[in-house]
C-alpha positions in Angstrom: -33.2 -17.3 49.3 -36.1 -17.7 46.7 -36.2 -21.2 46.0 -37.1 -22.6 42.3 -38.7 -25.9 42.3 -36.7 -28.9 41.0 -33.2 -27.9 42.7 -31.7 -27.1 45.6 -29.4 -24.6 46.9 -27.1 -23.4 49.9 -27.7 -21.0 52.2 -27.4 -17.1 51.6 -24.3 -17.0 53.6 -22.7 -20.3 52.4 -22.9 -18.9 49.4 -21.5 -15.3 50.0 -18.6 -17.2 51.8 -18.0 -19.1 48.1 -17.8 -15.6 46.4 -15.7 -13.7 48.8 -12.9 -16.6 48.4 -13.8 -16.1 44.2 -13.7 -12.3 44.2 -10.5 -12.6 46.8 -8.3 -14.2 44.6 -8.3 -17.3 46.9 -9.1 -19.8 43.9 -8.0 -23.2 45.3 -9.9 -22.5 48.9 -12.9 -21.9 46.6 -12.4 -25.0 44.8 -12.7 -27.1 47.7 -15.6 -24.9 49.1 -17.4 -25.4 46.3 -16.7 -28.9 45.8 -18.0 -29.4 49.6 -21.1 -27.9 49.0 -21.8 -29.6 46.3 -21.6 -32.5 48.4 -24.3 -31.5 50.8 -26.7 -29.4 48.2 -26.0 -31.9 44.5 -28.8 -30.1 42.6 -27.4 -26.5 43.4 -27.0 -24.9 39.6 -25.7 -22.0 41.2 -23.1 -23.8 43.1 -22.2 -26.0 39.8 -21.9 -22.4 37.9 -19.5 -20.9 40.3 -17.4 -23.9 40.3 -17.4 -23.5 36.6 -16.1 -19.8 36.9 -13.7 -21.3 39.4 -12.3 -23.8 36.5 -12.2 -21.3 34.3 -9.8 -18.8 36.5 -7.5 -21.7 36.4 -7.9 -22.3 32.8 -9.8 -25.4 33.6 -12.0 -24.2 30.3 -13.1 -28.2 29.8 -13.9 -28.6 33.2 -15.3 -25.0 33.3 -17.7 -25.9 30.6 -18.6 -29.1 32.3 -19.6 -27.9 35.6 -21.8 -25.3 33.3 -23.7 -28.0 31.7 -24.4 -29.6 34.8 -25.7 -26.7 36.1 -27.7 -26.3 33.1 -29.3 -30.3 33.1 -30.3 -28.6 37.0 -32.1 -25.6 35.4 -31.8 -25.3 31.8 -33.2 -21.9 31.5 -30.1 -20.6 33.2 -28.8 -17.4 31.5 -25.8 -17.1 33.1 -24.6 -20.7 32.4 -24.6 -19.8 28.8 -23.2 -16.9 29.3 -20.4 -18.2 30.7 -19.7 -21.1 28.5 -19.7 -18.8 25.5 -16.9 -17.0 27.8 -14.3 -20.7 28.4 -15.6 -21.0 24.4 -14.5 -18.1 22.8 -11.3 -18.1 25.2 -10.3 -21.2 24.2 -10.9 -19.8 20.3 -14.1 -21.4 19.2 -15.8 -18.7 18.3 -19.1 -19.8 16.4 -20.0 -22.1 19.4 -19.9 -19.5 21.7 -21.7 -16.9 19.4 -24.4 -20.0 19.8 -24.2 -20.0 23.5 -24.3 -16.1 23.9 -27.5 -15.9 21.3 -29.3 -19.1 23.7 -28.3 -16.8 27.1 -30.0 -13.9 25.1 -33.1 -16.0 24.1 -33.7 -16.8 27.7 -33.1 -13.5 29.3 -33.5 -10.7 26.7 -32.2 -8.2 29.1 -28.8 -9.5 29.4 -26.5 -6.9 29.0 -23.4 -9.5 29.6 -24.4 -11.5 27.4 -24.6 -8.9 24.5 -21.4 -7.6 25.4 -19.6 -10.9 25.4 -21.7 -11.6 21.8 -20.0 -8.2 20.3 -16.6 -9.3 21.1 -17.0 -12.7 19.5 -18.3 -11.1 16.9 -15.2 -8.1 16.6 -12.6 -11.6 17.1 -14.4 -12.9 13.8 -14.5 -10.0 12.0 -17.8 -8.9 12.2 -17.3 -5.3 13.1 -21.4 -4.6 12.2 -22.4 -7.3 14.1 -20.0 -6.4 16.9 -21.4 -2.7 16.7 -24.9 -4.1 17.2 -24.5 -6.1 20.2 -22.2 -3.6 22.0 -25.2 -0.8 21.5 -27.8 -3.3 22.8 -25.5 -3.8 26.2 -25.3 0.1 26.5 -29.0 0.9 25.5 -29.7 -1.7 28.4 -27.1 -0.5 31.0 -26.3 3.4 30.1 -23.1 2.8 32.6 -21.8 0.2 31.2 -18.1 1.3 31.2 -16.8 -1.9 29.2 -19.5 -1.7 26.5 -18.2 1.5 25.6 -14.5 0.3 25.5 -15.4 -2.1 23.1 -17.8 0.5 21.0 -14.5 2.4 21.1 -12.5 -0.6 19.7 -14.8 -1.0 16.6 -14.7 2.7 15.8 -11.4 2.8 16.2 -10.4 -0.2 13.9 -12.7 1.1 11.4 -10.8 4.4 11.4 -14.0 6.6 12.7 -11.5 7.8 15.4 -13.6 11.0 16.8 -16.8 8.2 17.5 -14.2 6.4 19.1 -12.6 8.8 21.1 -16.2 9.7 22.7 -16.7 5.6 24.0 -13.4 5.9 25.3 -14.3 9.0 27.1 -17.1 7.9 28.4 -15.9 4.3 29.6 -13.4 6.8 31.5 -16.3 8.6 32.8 -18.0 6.0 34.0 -14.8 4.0 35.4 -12.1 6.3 36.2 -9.5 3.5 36.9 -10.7 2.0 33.6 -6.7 1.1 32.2 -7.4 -0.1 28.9 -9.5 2.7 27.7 -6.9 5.7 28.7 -4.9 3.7 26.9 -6.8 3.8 23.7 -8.0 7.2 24.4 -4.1 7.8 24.2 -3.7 6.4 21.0 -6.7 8.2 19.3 -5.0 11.6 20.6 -1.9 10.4 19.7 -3.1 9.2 16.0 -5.2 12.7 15.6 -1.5 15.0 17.0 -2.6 15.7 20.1 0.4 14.9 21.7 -0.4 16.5 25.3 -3.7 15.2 25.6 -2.3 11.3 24.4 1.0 11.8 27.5 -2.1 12.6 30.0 -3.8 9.5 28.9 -1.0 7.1 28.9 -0.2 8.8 32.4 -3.2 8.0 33.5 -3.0 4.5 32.1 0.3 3.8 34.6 -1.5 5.6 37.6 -4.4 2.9 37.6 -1.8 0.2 35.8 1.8 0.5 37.1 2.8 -2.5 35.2 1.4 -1.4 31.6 4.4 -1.7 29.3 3.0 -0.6 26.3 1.9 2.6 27.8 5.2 3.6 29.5 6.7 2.4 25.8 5.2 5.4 24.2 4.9 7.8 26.8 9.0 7.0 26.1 8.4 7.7 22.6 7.0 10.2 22.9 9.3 11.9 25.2 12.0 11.2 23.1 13.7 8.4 25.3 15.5 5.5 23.5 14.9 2.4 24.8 17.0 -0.8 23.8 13.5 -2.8 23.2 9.8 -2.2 23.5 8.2 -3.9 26.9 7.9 -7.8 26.9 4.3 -8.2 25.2 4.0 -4.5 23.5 4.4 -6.1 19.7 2.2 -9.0 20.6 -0.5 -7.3 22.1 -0.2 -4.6 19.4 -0.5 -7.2 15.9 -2.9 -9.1 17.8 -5.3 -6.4 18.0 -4.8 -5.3 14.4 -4.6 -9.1 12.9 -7.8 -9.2 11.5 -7.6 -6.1 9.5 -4.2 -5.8 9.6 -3.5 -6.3 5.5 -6.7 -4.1 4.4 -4.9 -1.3 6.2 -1.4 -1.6 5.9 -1.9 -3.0 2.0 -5.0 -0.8 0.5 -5.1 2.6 3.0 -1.4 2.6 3.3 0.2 1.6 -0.1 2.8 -0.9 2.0 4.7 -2.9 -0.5 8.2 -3.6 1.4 7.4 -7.7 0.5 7.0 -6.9 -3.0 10.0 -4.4 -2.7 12.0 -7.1 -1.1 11.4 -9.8 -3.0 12.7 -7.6 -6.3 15.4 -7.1 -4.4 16.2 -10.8 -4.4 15.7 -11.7 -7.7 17.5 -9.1 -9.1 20.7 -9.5 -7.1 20.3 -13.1 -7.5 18.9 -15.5 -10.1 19.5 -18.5 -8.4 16.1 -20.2 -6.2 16.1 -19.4 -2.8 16.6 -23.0 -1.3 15.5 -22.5 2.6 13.8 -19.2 3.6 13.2 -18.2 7.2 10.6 -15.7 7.6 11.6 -14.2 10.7 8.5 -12.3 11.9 6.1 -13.2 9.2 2.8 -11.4 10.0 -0.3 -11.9 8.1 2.2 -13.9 5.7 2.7 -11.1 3.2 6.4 -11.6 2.8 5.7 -16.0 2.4 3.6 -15.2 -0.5 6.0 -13.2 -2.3 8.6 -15.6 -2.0 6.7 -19.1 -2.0 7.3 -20.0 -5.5 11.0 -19.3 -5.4 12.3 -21.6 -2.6 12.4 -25.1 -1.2 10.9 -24.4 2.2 9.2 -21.8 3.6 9.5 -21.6 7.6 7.4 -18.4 9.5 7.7 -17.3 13.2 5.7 -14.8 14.8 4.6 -13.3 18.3 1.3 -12.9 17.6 -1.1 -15.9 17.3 -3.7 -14.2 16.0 -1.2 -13.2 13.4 0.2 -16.8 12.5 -3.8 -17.5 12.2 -3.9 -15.5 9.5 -1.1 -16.2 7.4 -1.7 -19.8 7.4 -4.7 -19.1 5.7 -1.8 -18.4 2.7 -1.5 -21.9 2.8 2.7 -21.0 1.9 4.3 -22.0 4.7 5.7 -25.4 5.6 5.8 -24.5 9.1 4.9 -21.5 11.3 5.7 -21.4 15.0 4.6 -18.8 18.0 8.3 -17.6 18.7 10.3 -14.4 20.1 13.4 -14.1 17.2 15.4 -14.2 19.9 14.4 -16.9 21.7 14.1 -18.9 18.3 17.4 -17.9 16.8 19.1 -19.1 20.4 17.4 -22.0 20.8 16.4 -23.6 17.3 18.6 -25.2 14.3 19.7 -22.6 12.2 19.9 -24.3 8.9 18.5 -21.3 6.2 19.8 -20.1 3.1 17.8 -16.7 3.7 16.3 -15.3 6.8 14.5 -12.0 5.9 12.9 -9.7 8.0 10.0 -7.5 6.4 9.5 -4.4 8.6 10.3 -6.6 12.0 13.3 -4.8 12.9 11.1 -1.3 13.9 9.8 -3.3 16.6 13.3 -4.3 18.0 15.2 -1.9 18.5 19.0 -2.8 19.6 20.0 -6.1 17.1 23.3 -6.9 18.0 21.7 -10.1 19.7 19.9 -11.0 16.6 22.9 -10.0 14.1 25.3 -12.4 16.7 23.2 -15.4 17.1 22.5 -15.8 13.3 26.4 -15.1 12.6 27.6 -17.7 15.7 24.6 -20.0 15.2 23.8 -20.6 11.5 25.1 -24.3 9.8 26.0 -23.0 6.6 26.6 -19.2 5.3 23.4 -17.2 4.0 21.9 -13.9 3.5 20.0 -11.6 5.8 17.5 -9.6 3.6 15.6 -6.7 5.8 14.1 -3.5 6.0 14.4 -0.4 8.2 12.8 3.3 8.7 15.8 4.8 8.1 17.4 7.7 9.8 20.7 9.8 8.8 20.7 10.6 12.2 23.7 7.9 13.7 22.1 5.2 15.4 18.8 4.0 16.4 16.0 5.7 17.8 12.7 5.3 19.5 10.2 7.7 17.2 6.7 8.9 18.0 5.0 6.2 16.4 6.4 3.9 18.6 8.5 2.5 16.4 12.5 2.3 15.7 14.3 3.7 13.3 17.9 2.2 12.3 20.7 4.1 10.6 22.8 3.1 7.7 25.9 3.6 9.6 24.7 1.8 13.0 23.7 -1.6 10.1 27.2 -1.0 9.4 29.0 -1.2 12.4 26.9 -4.5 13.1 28.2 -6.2 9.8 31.9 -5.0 10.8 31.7 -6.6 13.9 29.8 -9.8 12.9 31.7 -10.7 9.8 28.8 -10.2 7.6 29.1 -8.1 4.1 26.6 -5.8 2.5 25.7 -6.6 -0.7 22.7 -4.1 -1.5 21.8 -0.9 0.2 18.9 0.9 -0.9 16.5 3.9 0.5 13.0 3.4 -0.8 9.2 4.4 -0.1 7.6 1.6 2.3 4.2 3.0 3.1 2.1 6.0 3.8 1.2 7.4 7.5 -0.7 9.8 8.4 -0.2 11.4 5.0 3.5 11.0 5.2 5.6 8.7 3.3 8.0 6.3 5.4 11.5 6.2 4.2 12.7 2.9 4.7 16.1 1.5 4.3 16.6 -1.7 2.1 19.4 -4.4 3.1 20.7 -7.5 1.7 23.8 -8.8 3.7 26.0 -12.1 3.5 26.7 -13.9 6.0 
């Protein structure tokens, strides 16, 4: 092994041994390998980094990071060290140190395709899709097969709504990496968004043949199929609204014309004059729905799957609270004390709610209203549609209020958004409890 002067390292085989137990999944054996070479060899940076990377597979990220810097007081040109603590920084959300730590790898090895990679997607978390772009071109105009550079070209493309420029990264991460999961995936969805139907099953197929335990591509191969499930796979809403946080609201509220909060909130006030006490916002979003209703009530509560949601909407600053929760989990296992829970275009991501409609019935302290939307269907029912989504008819809401005990006091159909060119027919419900 080439030596460099001022530290010391292990043997060429001591240190293959260190990476096959890494790269085998055997994490705590390589803990205490590396821990006993660092014993003999005290000044290996290379040793100190891959105990690092060790930390960080446990989600060590502190102790990751530490073992980095060490390395890096051995041999403080060391790339890869950066690198890698941009990686336990932007993992563990802080974002602009890690940009720093990815732009110092880059200024000591301008080469490093990684490292630009890693750069774009701490740039795409922020919401620098331009700077993102740039970065993810560098990696590729470096390493022409670099599948995951392509992915994540295919990402930005695809989040800016340039879905053919997309579709080709995707295809050519695929090229490059057949067994590449996440980019059938996507590839799926562009073919899906664009109609090709076919070409988006082949893809999602393709997804579960390298992937057998990717929910959210069974989910639509389901909806597509026209198979009803009772519920998307555990994960498929949070994975979804954490991808599409960032631009979630320039979307849904200036491409798509989506006004169910506004819609809802109407609704309220012109059943009701009365303020609206304690307000539950029971999938709250970007906090679209909190803003509406802010002004009009004593406490303002949001839950959410999505983190990178409930980030968002507490930039709002309307909330009292907001909490990572599942509705179900939260409605079993937290006070029910609300004058209003309302549900703004949550329940298309449910499907069966006779577990929600129960719990809030059994569990709530004082009676209330439940104020929510649907897509609505005439069909009876509920049903899993193309988009992925679930649709609710008027006479299935019905049969849950009959045997719940609760009362309808509004029923409306209105317009909720627009997709693909289409208007959304949504159904409107305020109900007593």
């Amino acid at each position: 092994m080439l030596k460099i002067p001022g530290y010391e390292d292990p043997t060429d085989q001591q240190l293959q041994n260190l990476l096959t137990l890494y790269n085998g999944g055997a994490i705590d054996e390589a803990l205490v390998a590396a821990q006993q070479l660092l014993e003999d060899f005290p000044d290996s940076a290379v040793v100190y980094n891959i105990q690092g990377a060790i930390n960080a597979r446990l989600e060590q990220f502190d102790l990751a990071i530490q073992s980095y810097l060490k390395a890096l007081k051995i041999k403080p040109d060391y790339a890869q060290a950066y690198n890698n603590i941009g990686v336990s920084l932007r993992t563990t959300g802080q974002l602009e140190p890690a940009i720093e730590s990815y732009k110092q790898a880059l200024m000591i090895r301008p080469d490093y395709s990684q490292a630009f990679n890693n750069l774009g997607i701490a740039l795409q978390d922020k919401g620098d899709f331009k700077g993102a772009e740039h970065n993810f071109q560098n990696a590729i105009e470096i390493d022409p097969n670099y599948a995951e550079a392509y992915y994540n070209l295919g990402l930005v493309f695809q989040n800016k709504d340039e879905l053919e420029i997309a579709k080709v990264n995707y295809l050519k991460a695929v090229e490059i990496e057949p067994n590449y999961a996440e980019a059938h995936y996507n590839l799926g969805i562009i073919f899906q968004t664009m109609g090709e139907i076919n070409n988006a099953l082949i893809c999602y197929k393709n997804t579960l043949v390298n992937k057998p335990d990717f929910g959210e591509a069974k989910h639509l191969i389901d909806s597509l199929s026209g198979n009803t499930t009772n519920a998307p796979p555990k994960g498929y809403v949070e994975k979804l609204f954490n991808t599409y946080a960032k631009n979630f609201e320039q979307s849904l509220v200036d491409q798509l014309k989506y006004q169910t909060p506004q819609i809802l909130a109407k609704m309220i006030r012109d059943k009701f004059n009365d303020p609206l006490g304690s307000v539950l916002d029971l999938g709250c979003g970007t906090g679209l729905m909190g803003k509406e209703l802010s002004k009009n009530c004593d406490y303002l509560e949001g839950i959410d799957l999505s983190d990178c949601m409930l980030e968002e909407a507490k930039k709002k600053n309307v909330y009292n609270k907001l909490r990572q929760y599942d509705i179900v989990e939260y409605l079993t296992t937290e006070p029910l004390n609300f004058n209003y829970l309302i549900a703004a275009d949550v329940f298309v991501y449910v499907g069966e709610l006779s577990d929600i409609f129960r719990l809030i019935k059994c569990r709530s302290h004082r009676t209330g209203r439940l104020v929510f939307s649907t897509e609505h269907t005439e069909k009876a029912g509920y049903f899993l549609e193309k988009s992925g989504r679930y649709s609710h008819s008027k006479s299935y809401i019905e049969g849950l209020c009959s045997a719940f005990k609760y009362r309808i006091c509004h029923f409306s159909i209105s317009n909720l958004r627009k997709e693909n060119d289409k208007i959304i027919c949504g159904g409107l419900y305020l109900l007593e409890f």
